[in-house]
LUMVOTI-88961 format. One line per 5 residues: number of its first residue (from 1); for each residue x, y, z of C-alpha. Coordinates in steps of 0.5 Angstrom, whole numbers, plus 2048, in hexadecimal, padded with zeros to 3 digits. Example, Ala and Ser with C-alpha at 12.3 -4.5 7.8 and 13.67 -1.06 7.14 Angstrom:
// residues 2
1	819/7F7/810  81B/7FE/80E
// end
This chain:
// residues 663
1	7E4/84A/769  7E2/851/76A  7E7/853/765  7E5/84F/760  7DE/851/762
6	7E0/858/760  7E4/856/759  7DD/853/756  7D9/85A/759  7DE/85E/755
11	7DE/85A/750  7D6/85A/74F  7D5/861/74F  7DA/862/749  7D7/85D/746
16	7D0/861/746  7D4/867/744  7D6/865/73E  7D0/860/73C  7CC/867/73D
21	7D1/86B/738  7CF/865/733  7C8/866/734  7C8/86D/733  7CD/86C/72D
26	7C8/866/72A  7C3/86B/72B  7C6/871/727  7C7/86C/722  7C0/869/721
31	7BC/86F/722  7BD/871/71A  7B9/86B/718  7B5/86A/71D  7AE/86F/71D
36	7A9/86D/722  7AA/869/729  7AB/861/729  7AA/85F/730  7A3/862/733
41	7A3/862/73A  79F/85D/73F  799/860/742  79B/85C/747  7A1/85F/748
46	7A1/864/74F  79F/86B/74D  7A4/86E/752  7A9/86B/74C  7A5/86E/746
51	7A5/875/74A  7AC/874/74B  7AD/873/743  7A9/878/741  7AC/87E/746
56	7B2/87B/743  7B2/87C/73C  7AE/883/73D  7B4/884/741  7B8/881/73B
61	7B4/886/736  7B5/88B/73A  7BC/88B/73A  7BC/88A/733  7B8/890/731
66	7BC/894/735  7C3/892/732  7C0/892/72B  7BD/899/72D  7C4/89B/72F
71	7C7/899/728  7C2/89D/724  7C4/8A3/728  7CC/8A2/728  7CA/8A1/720
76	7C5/8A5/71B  7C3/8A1/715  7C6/8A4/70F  7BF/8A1/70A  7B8/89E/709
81	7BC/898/708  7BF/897/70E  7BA/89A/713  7B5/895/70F  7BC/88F/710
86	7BC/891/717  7B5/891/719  7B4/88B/716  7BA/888/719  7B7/88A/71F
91	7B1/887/71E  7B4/881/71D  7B9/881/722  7B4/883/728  7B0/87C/726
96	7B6/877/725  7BA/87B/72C  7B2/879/72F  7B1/873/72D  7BA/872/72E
101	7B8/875/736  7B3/870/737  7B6/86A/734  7BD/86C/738  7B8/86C/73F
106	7B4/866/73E  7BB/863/73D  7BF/867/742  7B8/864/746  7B8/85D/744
111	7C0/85D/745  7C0/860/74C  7BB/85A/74F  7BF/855/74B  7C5/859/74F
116	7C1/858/755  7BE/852/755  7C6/84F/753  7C8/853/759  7C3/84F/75D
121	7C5/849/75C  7CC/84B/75D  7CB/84D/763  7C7/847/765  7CB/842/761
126	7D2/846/766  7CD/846/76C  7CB/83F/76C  7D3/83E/76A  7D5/841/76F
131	7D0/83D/773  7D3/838/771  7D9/839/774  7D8/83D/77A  7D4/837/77C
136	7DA/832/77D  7DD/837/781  7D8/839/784  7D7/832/787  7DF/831/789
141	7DE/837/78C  7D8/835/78F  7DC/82E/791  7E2/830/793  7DF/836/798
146	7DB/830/79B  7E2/82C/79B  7E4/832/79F  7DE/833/7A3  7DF/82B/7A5
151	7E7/82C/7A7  7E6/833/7AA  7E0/82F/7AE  7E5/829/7B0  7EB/82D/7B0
156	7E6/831/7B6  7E3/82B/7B8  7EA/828/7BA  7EE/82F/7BD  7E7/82E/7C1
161	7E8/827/7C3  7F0/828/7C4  7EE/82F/7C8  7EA/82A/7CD  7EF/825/7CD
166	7F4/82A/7CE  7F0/82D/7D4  7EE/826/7D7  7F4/825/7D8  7F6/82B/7DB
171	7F1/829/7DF  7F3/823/7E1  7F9/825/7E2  7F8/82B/7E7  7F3/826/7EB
176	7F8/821/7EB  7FD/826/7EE  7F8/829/7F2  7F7/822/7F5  7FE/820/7F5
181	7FF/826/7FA  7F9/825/7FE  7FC/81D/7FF  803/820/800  800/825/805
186	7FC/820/809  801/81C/809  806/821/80C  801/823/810  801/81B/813
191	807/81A/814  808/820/817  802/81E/81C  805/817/81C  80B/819/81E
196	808/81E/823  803/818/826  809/814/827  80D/819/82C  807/819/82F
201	806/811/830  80D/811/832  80B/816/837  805/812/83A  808/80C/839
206	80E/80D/83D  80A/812/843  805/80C/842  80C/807/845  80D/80D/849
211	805/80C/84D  805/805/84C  80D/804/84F  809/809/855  803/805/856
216	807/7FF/857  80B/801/85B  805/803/861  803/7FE/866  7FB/7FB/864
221	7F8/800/869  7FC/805/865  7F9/802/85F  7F3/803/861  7F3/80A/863
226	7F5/80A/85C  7EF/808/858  7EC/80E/855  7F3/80F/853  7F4/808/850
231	7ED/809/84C  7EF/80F/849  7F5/80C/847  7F1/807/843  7ED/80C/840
236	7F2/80F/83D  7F6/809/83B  7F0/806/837  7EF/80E/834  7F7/80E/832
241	7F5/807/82F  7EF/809/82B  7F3/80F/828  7F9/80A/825  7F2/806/822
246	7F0/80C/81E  7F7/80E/81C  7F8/807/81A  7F2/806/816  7F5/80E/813
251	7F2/812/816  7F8/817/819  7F7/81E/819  7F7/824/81D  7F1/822/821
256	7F5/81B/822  7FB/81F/825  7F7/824/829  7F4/81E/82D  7FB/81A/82E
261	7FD/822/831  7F6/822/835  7F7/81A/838  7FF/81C/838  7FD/822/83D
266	7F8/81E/841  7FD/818/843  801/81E/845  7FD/822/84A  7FA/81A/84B
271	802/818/84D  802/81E/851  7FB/81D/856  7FE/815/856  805/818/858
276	802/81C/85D  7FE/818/861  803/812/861  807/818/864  801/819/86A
281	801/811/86A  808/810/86A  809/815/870  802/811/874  807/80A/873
286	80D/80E/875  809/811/87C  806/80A/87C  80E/806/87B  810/80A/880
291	80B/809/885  80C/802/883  813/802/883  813/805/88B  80F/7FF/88D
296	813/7FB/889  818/7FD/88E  816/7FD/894  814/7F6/893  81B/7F5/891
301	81C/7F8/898  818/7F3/89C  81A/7ED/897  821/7EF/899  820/7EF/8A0
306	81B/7E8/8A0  821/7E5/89C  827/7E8/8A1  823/7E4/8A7  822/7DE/8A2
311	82A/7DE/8A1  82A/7DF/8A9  825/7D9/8AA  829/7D4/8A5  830/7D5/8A8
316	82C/7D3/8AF  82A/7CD/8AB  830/7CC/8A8  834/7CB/8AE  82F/7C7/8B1
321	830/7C2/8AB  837/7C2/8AC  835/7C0/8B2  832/7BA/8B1  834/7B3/8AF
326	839/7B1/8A9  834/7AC/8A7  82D/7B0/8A6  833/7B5/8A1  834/7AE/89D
331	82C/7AE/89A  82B/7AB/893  827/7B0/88E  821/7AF/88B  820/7AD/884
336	81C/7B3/883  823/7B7/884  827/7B5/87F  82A/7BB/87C  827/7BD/874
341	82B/7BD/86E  82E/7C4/86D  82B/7C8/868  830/7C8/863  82F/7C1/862
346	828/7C2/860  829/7C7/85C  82E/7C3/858  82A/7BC/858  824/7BA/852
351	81D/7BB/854  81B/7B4/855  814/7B0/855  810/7A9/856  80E/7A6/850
356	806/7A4/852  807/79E/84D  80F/79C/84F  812/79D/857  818/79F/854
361	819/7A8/855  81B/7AB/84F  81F/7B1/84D  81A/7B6/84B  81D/7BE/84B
366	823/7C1/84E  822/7C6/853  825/7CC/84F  822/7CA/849  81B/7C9/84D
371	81C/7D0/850  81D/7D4/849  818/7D0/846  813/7D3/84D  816/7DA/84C
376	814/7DA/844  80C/7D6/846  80B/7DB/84B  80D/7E1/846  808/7DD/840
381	802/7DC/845  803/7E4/848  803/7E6/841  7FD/7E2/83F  7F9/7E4/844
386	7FA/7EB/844  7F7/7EC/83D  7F1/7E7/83E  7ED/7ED/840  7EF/7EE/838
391	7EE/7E8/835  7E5/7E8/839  7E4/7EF/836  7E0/7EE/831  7E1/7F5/82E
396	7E8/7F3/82E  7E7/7EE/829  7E9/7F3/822  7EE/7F5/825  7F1/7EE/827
401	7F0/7EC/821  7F4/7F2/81E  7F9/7EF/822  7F9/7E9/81F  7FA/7EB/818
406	7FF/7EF/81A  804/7EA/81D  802/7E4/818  803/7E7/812  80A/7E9/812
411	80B/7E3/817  809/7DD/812  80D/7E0/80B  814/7E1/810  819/7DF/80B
416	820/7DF/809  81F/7E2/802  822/7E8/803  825/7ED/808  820/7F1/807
421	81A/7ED/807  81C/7EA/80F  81D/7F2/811  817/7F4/80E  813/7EE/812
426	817/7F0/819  815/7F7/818  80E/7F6/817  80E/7F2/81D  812/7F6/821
431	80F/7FD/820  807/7FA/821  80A/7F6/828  80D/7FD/829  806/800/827
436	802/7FD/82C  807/7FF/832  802/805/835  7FE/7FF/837  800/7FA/83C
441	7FB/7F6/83A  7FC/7F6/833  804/7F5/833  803/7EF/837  7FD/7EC/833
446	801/7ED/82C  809/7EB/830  805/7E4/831  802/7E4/82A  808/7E4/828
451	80B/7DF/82B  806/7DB/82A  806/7DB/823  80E/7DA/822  80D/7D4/826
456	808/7D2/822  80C/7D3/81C  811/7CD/81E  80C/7C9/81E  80A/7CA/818
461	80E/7CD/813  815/7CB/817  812/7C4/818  810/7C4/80F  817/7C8/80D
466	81D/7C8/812  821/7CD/80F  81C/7D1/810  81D/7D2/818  822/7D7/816
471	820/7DD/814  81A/7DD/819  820/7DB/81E  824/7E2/81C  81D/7E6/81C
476	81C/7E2/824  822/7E4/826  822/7EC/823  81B/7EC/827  81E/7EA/82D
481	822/7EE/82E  81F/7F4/82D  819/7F2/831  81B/7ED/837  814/7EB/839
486	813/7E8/833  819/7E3/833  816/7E0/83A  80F/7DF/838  813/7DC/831
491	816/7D7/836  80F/7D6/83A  80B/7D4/834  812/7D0/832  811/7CC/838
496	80A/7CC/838  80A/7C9/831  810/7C3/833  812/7C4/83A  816/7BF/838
501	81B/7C5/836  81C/7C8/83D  81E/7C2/83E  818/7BE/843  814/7B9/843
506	80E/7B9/846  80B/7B4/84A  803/7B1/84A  7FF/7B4/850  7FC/7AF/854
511	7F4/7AE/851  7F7/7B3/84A  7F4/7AF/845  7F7/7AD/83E  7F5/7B3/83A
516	7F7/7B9/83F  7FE/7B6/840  7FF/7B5/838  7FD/7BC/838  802/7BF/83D
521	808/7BB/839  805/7BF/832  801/7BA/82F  7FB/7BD/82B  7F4/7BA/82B
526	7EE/7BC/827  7E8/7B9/828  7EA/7B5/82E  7EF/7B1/829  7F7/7B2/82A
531	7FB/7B3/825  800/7AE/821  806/7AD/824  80A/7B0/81D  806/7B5/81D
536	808/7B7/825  80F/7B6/824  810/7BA/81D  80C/7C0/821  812/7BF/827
541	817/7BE/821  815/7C5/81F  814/7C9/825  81C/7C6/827  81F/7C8/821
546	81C/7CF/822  81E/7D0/829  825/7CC/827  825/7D2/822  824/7D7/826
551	82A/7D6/82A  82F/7D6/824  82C/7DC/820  82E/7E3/81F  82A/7E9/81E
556	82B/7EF/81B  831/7F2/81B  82F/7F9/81D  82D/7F5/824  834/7F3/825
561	837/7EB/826  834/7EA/82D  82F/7E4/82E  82A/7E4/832  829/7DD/833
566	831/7DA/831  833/7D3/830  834/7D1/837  82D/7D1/838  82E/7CC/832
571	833/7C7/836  830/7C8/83D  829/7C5/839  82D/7BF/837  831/7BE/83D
576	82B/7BE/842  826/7BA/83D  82B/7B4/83C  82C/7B5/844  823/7B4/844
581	820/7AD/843  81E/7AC/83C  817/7AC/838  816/7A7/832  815/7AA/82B
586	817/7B1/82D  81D/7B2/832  821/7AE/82B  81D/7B3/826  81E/7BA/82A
591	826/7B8/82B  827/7B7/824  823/7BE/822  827/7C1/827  82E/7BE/826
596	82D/7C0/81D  82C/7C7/81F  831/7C9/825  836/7C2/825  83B/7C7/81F
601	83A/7CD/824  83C/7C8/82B  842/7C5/827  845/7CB/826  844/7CF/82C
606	845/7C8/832  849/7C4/82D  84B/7BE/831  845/7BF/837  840/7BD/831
611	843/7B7/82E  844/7B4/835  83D/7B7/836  83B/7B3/82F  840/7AC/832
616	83B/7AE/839  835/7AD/834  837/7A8/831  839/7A3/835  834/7A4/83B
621	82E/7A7/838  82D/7A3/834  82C/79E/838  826/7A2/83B  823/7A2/835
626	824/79C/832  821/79A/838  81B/79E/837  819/79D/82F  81D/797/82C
631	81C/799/824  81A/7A0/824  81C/7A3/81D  81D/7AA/822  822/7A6/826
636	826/7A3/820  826/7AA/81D  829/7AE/823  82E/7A7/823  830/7A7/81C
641	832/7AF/81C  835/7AE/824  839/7A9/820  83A/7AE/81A  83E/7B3/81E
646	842/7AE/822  846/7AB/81B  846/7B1/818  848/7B5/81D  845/7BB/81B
651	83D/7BE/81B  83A/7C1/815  838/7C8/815  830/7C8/814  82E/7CA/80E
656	82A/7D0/80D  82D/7D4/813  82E/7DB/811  834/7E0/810  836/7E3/816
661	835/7EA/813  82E/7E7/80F  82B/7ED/811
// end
């Protein structure tokens, strides 16, 4: 556009060149014909013009006279003629060259303003052309740099975004590895106290068996010398306790440890003050035994000098009986001398009883069943008495209630699902029995709460799906025999449950009513009603199964194959109880129970003793029980099973047992 810009500029000012050298040749040529002016200036036109016109033509006179003036001195006129030629051509030339001068500045003038005003109006025609095309570009200017400012701005806007995105997550992530540190140290830190802890509650539990082993050995009235010491020890205890209560609920630290340390250094020096005064103690009753020892003595002494005179004064008698007459030697004894029966008898002989409503004695109990069953009572009700204490305290009560849940959920969803489901429920068990071993009190309240709700579970869950006894059998069996105490209190609330498992049958007392005796058989009441008959002997069915299963079950391989209550329990149960009188309903349903569950295990370990025991049954028993209940479905029940063994020859294996290796 500049280029072409330049061309027409070029272009112009030749153009006013040559018009200009038209004019003045025009102008030459006219001057001959013209004599006066033929335009008149405008008084209107500005006088800077008109001077500049008159200056212009003096100007042009001037310099025409002087060139004319210069001619006529470089030549002298030759005649008149031509100075008269000459002159007169002068004059003529200097009006035409004024009148020529003038004309050619007022065209010079006209042209220059028409140049001018053209000029304009090209300038203002290429300035609004160039305007016009500037303006486009200058409005795609305007909008791709808005463009661009709106892409810079979202393009910042999004770096910004993602640098906050970015630092965010660094941050999240620096947090999450700061707490992920902070939980590993805490948890490290934990199981450092933890362990920690229980080296400790192994050291105080076991200085604490040490002290109670020692206090129970002392005499009453060493026991009571000692009652400051007994009082610290419980303090101590219940301090130990409250400290496995925090570490339970999560709470175990460096505190946590430094206190099992303190309670740990005050059982020491507390077992070293109880040592010593049981040493003073043990050193007065040694004086005191000794002293009664040399009294004892000398009463020896003089009894053996009293019973030397007496031996003395009965050979004098003697000799003066065998002096007598032989008829007064020859006197009948009295009835009341009758010799005794020898003890061995009695001990091999059934306990027996008058029924009130029928003269005839009936065999009750076996002596040594009797005897174990008072051994297992006895070792139940000192139990049950010991944590009475805990069961009235009311502060006890979370606590007890902690207990229970910890025994029933794990208890309620044993199974046979898997290997390590049964584990994990014999751990958890275990582990929290174990817990509670720094307290007496404790360990026995949970030992009993644990027998109890596995009894329970043969009444009901047992009792609903027989295949179920097993894997809660194999559980039974582990504990026992890691924890003995808990196999005698099993078999206590077994016997309390159906004391027809020991097996005896107990008798109504002179003036017991109805309900207290049903009660004592294992009758449930509610609200002063007794229980349907089905209900009682489907509850027994179950509690039999279970303890059947027990005996025939293994525990964990890791325990080895030694059984804590074997197969001959099962056929010392079998022998007394078909010995023993029956009851209606439940001897037929507990006998078939029993006989499901072992008589596989019993063929296979007694063999021709069980048949003829099966023969013994069903030719004598029988009897017995048809004579108690004529069309009983659980007597036809057990005969059809009795009848089953004996043609086929064989007995079954129950279904549902598990593998010895199971877990």
């Amino acid at each position: 556009m500049n280029n072409n810009l330049g061309i027409k500029f070029a272009d112009i000012i030749n153009g006013i060149d040559e018009g200009h050298l038209s004019t003045i040749r025009h102008a030459a040529e006219m001057s001959h014909f013209i004599s006066e002016r033929t335009t008149e200036r405008d008084k209107s036109t500005n006088n800077d013009s008109d001077s500049e016109s008159s200056a212009n033509v003096k100007n042009d006179v001037n310099k025409v006279d002087k060139n004319e003036l210069n001619k006529r001195k470089m030549r002298t006129p030759t005649n008149d003629t031509e100075v008269t030629s000459i002159s007169n051509s002068l004059q003529n030339l200097d009006f035409k060259t004024i009148k020529s001068s003038i004309m050619l500045r007022e065209a010079e003038a006209q042209r220059k303003r028409t140049v001018r005003r053209e000029i304009l109006e090209m300038q203002e025609r290429h300035t609004s052309l160039i305007r016009q095309q500037l303006e486009p570009l200058q409005q795609q200017n305007q909008e791709e740099h808005r463009k661009w400012l709106e892409r810079k701005r979202r393009g910042d806007s999004q770096i910004l975004e993602m640098a906050e995105q970015q630092s965010s997550k660094e941050q999240q992530e620096h947090d999450r590895q700061l707490e992920t540190l902070r939980k590993q140290t805490q948890r490290q830190l934990q199981l450092i106290s933890f362990q920690g802890i229980s080296q400790y509650q192994l050291s105080f539990r076991s200085k604490y068996e040490t002290i109670a082993q020692l206090l129970m050995s002392l005499d009453k009235q060493a026991l009571l010398s000692c009652a400051e010491y007994n009082r610290k020890l419980r303090e101590l205890t219940q301090m130990f306790e409250q400290l496995i209560g925090r570490i339970k609920s999560g709470d175990c630290g460096p505190t946590e440890l430094k206190t099992a340390e303190n309670l740990c250094k005050s059982l020491e020096a507390l077992e070293g003050s109880i040592i010593e005064a049981c040493r003073q103690e043990q050193n007065k009753q040694t004086e005191q035994k000794q002293r009664e020892q040399e009294q004892q003595q000398l009463q020896k002494d003089e009894e053996n000098k009293a019973f030397a005179i007496s031996q003395s004064a009965k050979r004098e008698e003697l000799v003066k009986l065998e002096q007598q007459p032989q008829a007064q030697q020859q006197q009948t004894p009295e009835p009341s001398q009758e010799p005794k029966p020898s003890s061995t008898n009695t001990a091999e002989s059934p306990v027996t009883s008058t029924d009130p409503l029928n003269s005839s004695p009936k065999k009750l109990v076996r002596s040594g069943r009797l005897e174990f069953y008072a051994k297992i009572n006895n070792f139940y009700l000192e139990k049950v008495e010991k944590v009475k204490v805990l069961q009235s305290d009311e502060s006890m009560k979370k606590y007890r209630s902690d207990c229970q849940k910890s025994i029933n959920i794990p208890v309620n969803s044993i199974s046979a699902v898997s290997q390590q489901h049964i584990r994990d429920k014999f751990d958890k068990l275990f582990s929290f029995i174990m817990a509670q071993s720094n307290s007496n009190l404790g360990y026995d309240y949970c030992l009993l709460l644990m027998a109890k709700k596995f009894v329970g579970q043969g009444e009901t869950t047992v009792s609903s799906n027989p295949n179920a006894a097993f894997p809660i059998a194999s559980v039974i069996v582990s504990l026992w025999k890691q924890i003995p105490e808990f196999g005698q209190l099993f078999l206590a609330y077994i016997y309390k449950e159906s004391p027809f498992l020991v097996p005896c049958f107990v008798p109504q007392k002179k003036g017991q009513s109805w309900e207290e005796y049903a009660k004592t058989l294992g009758y449930r009441f509610t609200e002063g009603q007794m229980e349907q008959q089905d209900m009682f002997l489907k509850r027994q069915a179950g509690i039999a199964r279970l303890y059947a299963a027990v005996m025939i079950t293994s525990g964990r391989k890791q325990d080895g194959p030694s059984h804590p209550y074997s197969l001959d329990n099962a056929w010392r149960w079998l022998t007394n109880f078909v010995d023993l009188d029956p009851f209606p309903d439940i001897c037929a349903t507990l006998m078939m129970e029993i006989l499901q569950i072992v008589g596989n295990d019993l063929w296979l370990t007694y063999g021709k003793q069980f048949v003829k025991l099966l023969v013994y049954i069903q030719y004598n028993y029988f009897p017995k029980l048809t004579a108690m209940e004529k069309d009983g479905g659980p007597k036809a029940r057990l005969e059809l099973l009795l009848r089953k063994f004996l043609t086929e020859g064989k007995v079954s294996r129950p279904s549902g047992i598990l593998p010895a290796d199971f877990w």
